[in-house]
C-alpha positions in Angstrom: -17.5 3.6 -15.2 -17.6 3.1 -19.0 -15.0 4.2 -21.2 -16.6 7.4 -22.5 -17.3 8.5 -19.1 -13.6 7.5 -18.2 -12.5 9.6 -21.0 -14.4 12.6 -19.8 -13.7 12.6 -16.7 -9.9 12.4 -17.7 -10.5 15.3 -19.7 -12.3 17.7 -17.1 -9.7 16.7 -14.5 -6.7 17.8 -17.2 -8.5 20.8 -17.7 -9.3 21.4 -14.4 -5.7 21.0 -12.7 -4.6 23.1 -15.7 -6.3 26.2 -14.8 -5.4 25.5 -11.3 -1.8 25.5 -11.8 -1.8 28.7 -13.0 -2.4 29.7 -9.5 -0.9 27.2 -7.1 2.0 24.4 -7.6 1.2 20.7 -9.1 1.5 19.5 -5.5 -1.4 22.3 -4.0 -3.5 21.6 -6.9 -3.6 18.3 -6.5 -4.7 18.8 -2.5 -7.3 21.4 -3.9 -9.0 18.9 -6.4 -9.3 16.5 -3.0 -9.9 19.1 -0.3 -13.7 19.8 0.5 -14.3 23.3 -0.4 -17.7 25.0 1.1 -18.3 26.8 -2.2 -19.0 23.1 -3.5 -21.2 22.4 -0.7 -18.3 20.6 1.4 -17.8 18.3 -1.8 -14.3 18.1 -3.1 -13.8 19.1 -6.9 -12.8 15.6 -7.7 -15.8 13.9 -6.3 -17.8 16.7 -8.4 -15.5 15.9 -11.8 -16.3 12.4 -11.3 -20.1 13.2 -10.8 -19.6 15.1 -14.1 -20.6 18.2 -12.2 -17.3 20.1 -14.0 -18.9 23.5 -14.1 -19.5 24.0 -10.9 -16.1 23.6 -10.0 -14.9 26.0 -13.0 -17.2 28.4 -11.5 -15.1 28.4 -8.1 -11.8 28.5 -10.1 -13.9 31.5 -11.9 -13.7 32.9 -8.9 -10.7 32.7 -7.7 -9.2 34.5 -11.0 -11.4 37.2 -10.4 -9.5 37.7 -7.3 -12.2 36.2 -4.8 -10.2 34.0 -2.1 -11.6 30.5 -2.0 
């Protein structure tokens, strides 16, 4: 991974867990980001951040402020 892509992925993971600990600890967050999730087609988050498919996981966290249970 070169730098620049390690940098972005940094970033979108910052970003990421921050909107997610608005809604669950730093420990749950954390098993989030790593959990498979079927609203990311049984990927987990982190695999997605890394693939820098971000969005898709802001979508789910979207979601989930907009009251939907994921």
């Amino acid at each position: 991974m070169s730098s620049s892509s390690t940098d972005r992925v940094a970033a979108d993971l910052h970003a990421v867990t921050t909107r997610l600990e608005e809604h669950y600890a730093p420990d749950e967050a954390k098993s989030w980001l790593r959990a498979a999730h079927p609203q990311l087609a049984g990927a987990s988050a982190i695999d997605l951040i890394e693939q820098d498919r971000t969005a898709e996981v802001l979508r789910v966290i979207d979601r989930l402020e907009a009251g939907a249970f994921v």
